[in-house]
N, CA and C atoms as a LAMMPS dump frame, in Angstrom:
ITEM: TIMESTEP
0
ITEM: NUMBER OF ATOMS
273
ITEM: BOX BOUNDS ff ff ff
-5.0000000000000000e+02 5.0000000000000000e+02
-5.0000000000000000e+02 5.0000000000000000e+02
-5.0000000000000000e+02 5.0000000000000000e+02
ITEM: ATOMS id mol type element x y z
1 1 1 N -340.872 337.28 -434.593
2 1 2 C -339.549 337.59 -435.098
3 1 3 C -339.334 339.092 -435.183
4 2 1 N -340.058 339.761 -435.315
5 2 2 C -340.144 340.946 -435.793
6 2 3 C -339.814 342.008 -434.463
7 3 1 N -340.731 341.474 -433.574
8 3 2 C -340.377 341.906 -432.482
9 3 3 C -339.478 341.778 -431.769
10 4 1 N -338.588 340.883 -432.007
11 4 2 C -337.213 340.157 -431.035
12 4 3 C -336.287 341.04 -432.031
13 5 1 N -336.137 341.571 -433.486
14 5 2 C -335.483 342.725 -434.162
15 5 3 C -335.812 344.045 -433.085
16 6 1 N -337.095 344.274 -433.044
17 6 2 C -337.219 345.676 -432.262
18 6 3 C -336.306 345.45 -431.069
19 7 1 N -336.504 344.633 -429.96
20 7 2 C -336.265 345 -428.641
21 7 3 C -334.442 344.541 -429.146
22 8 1 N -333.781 343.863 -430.063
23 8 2 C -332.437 343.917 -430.601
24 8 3 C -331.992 345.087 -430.904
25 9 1 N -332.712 346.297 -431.051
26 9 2 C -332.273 347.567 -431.912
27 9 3 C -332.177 348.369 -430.582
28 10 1 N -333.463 348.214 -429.326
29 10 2 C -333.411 349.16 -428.498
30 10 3 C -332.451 348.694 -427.961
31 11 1 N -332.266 347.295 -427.527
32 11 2 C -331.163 346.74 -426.512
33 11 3 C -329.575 348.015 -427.194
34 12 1 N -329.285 347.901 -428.439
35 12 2 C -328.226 347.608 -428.617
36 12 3 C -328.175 349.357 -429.329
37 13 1 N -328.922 349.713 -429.273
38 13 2 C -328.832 351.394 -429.544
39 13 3 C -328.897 351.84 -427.833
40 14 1 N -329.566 351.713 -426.885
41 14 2 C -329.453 352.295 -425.79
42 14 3 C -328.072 351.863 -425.109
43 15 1 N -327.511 350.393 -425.087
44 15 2 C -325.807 350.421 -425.164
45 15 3 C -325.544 351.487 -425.384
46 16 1 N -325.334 351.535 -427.028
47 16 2 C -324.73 352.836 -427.493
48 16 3 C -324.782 353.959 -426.993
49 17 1 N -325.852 354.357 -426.545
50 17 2 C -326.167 355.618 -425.891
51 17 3 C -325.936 355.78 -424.538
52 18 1 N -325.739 354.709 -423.746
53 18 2 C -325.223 355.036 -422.387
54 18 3 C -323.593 354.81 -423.013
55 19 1 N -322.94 354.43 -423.419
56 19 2 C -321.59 354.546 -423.665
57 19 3 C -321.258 355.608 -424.276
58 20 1 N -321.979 356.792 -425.188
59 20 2 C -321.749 357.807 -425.868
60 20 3 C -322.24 358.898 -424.456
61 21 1 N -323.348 358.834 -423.72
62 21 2 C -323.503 359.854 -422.402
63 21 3 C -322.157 359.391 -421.729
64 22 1 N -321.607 358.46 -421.256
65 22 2 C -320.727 358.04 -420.168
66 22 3 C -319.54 358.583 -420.692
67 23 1 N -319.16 358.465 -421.879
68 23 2 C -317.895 358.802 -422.622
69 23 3 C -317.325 360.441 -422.664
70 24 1 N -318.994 361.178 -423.486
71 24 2 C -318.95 362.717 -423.682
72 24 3 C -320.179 363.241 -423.14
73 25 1 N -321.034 362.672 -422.342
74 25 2 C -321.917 363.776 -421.727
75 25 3 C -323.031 363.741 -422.882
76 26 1 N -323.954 364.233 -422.425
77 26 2 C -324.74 365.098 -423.086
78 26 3 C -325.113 365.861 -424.161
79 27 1 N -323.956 366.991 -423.387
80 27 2 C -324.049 367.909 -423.948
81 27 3 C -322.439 367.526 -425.298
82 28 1 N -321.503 366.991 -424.673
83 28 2 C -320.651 366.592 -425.892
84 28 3 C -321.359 365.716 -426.825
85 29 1 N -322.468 364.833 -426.76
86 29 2 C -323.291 364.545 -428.393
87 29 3 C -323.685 365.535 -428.816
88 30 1 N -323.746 366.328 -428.359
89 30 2 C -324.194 367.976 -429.314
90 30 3 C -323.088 368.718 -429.913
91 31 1 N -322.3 368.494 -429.19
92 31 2 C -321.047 369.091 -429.809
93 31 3 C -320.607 368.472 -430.843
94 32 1 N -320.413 367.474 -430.838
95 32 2 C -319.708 367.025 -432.104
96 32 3 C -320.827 366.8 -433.373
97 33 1 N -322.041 367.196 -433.283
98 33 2 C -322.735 366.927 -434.489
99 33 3 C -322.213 368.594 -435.006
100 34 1 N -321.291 369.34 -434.409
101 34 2 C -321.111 370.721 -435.21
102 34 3 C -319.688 370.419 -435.699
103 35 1 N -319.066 369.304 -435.301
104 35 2 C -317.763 369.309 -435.194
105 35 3 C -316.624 369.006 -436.587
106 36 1 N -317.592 368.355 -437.402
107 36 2 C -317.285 368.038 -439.103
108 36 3 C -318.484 368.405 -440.255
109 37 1 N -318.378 368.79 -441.596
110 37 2 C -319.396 368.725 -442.402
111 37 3 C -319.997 367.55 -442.142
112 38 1 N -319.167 366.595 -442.071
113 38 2 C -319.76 365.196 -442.108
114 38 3 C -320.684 364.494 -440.877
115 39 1 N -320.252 364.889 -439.59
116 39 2 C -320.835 364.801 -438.499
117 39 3 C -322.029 365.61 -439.051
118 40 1 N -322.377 366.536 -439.373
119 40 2 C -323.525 367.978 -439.59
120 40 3 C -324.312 366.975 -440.486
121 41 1 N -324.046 366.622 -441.399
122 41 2 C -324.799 365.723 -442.526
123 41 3 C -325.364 364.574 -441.542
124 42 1 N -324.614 363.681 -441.195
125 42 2 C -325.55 362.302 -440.677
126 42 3 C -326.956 363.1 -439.256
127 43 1 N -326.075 364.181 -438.798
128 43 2 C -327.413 364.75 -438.274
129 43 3 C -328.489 365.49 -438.768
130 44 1 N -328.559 366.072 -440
131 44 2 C -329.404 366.415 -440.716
132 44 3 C -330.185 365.397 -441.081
133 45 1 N -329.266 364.279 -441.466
134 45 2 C -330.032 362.932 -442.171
135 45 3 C -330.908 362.108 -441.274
136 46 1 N -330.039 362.108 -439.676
137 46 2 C -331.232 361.589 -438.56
138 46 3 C -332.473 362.4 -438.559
139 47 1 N -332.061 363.728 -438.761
140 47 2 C -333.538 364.914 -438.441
141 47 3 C -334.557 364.755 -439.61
142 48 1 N -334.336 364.2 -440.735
143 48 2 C -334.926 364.068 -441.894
144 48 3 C -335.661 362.483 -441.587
145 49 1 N -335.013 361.686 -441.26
146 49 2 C -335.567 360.616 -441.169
147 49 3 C -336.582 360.062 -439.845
148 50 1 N -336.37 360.971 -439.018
149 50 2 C -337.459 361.193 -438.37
150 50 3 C -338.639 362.136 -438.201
151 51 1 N -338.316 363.35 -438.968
152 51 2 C -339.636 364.091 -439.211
153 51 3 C -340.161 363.126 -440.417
154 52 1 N -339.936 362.239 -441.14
155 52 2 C -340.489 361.072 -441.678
156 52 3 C -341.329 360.197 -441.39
157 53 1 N -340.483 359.485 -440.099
158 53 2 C -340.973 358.367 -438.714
159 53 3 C -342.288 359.586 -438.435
160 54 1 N -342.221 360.358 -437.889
161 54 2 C -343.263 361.262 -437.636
162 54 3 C -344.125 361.488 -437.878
163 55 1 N -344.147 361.758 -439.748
164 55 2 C -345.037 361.476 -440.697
165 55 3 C -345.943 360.503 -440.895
166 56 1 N -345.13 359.582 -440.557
167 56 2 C -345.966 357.867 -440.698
168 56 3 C -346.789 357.559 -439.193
169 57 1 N -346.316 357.867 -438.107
170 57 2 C -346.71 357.515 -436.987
171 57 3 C -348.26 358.532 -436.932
172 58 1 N -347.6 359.243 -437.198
173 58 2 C -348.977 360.331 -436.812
174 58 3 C -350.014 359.585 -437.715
175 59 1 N -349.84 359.46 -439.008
176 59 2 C -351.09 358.649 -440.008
177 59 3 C -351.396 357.452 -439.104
178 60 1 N -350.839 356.654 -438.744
179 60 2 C -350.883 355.495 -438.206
180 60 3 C -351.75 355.097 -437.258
181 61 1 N -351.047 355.81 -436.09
182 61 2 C -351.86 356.469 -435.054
183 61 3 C -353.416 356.864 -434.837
184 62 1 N -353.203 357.74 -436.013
185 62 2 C -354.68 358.194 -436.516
186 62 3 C -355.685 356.942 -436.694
187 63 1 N -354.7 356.182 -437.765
188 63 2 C -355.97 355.323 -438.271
189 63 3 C -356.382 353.998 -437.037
190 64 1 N -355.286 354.394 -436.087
191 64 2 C -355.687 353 -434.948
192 64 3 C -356.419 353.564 -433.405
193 65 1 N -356.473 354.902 -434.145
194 65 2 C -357.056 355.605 -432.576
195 65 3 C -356.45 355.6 -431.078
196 66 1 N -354.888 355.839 -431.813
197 66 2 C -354.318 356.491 -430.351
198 66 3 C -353.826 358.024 -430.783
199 67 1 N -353.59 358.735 -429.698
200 67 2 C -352.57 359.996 -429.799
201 67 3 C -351.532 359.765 -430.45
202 68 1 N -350.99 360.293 -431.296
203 68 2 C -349.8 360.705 -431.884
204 68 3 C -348.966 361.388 -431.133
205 69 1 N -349.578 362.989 -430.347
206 69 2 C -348.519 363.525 -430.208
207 69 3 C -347.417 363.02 -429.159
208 70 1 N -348.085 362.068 -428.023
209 70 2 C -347.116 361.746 -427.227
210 70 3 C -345.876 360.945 -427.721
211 71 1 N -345.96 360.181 -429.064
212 71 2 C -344.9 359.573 -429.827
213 71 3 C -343.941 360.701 -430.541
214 72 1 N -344.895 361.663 -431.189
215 72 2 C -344.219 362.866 -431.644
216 72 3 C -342.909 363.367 -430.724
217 73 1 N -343.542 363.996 -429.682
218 73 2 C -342.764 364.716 -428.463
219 73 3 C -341.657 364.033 -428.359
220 74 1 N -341.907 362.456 -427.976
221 74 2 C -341.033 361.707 -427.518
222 74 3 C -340.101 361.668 -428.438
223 75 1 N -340.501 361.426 -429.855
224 75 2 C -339.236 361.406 -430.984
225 75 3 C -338.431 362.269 -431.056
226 76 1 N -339.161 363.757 -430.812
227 76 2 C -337.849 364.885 -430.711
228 76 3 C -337.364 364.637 -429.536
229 77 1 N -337.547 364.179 -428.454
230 77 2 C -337.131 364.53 -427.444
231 77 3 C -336.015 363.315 -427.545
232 78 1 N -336.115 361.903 -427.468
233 78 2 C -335.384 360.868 -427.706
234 78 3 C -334.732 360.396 -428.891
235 79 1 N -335.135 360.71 -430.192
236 79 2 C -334.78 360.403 -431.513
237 79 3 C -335.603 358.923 -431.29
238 80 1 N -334.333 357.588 -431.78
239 80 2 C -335.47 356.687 -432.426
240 80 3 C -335.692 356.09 -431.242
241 81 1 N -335.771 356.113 -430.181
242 81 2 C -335.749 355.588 -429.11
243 81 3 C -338.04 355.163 -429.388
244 82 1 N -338.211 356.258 -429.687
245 82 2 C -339.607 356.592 -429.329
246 82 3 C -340.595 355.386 -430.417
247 83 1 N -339.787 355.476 -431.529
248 83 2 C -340.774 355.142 -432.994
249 83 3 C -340.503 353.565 -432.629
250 84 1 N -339.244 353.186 -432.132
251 84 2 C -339.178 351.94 -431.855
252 84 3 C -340.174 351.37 -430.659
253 85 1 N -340.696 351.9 -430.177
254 85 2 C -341.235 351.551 -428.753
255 85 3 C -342.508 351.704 -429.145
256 86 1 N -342.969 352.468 -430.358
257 86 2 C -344.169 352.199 -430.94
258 86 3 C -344.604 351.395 -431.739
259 87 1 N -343.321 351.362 -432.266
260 87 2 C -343.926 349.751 -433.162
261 87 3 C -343.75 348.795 -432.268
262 88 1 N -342.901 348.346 -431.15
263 88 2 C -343.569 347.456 -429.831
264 88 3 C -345.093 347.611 -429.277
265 89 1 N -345.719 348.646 -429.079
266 89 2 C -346.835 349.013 -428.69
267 89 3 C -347.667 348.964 -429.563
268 90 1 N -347.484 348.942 -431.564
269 90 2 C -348.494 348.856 -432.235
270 90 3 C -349.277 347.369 -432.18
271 91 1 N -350.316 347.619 -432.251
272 91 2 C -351.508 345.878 -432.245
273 91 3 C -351.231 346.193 -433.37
């Protein structure tokens, strides 16, 4: 069950994300996280909640004897794209 939630979140967040690239690009998701206080806040709050995810993965990681940093990288580089695909990959 748990897992049919994960691949529900990637399915339906990567939607989102090819409809938010297709819509404004790229580089327009960057733009508009400057574009309201409020836009600025939920992106602070994503950046907080994944140097979090980060926090935990790296312990995690540790204690199951894989690399961390390649989940790390990936999280900045993708946001939650990455942490989700690790808890698919965690035994």
């Amino acid at each position: 069950m748990t897992r049919f939630l994960i691949v529900t979140m990637l399915i339906i967040f990567g939607f989102l994300t090819i409809i938010a690239i297709y819509n404004d690009g790229v580089l327009g998701i960057f733009n508009s996280i400057t574009h309201t206080y409020g836009s600025f806040q939920i992106y602070v709050d994503l950046v907080i909640a994944c140097i979090l995810i980060n926090i935990w993965i790296w312990k995690d990681a540790k204690l199951k004897n894989r690399n961390p940093w390649i989940w790390i990288i990936m999280t900045l580089l993708s946001g939650c794209f990455s942490p989700l695909i690790y808890l698919l990959t965690r035994k």
